[in-house]
C-alpha positions as CSV (number, residue, x, y, z in Angstrom):
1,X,-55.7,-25.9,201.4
2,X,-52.4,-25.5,200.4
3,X,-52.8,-26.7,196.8
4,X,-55.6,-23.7,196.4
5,X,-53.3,-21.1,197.8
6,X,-50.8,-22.5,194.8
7,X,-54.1,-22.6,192.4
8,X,-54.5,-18.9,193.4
9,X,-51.2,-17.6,193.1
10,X,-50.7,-19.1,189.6
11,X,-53.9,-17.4,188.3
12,X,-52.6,-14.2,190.0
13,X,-49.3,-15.2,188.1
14,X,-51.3,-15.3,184.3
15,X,-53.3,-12.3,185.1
16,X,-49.7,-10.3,185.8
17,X,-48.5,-11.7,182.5
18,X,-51.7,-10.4,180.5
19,X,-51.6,-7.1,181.9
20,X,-47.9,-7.1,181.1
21,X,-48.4,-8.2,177.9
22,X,-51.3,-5.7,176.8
23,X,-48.8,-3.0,178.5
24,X,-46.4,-4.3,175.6
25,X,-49.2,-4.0,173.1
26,X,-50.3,-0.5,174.0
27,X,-46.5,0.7,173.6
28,X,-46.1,-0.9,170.9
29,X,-49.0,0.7,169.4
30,X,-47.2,4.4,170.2
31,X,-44.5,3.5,168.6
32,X,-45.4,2.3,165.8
33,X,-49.0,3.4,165.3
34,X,-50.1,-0.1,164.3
35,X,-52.7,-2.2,166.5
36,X,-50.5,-5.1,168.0
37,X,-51.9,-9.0,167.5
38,X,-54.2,-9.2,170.6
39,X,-55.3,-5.8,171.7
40,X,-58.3,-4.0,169.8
């Protein structure tokens, strides 16, 4: 049970870090006006 909490978590943890990342990636893309590796 407690193992699955921890599975859980960690997913919730790489979800955060994608929409972090495409955050980056769509910032990036105002400042420079170029699509960023990943996004689009």
């Amino acid at each position: 049970m407690y193992l699955l909490i921890e599975k859980v978590y960690l997913v919730i943890e790489e979800e955060h870090l994608l929409i972090e990342k495409m955050y980056f990636g769509i910032e990036s893309v105002y400042f420079n006006g170029q699509c960023p590796i990943g996004v689009g």
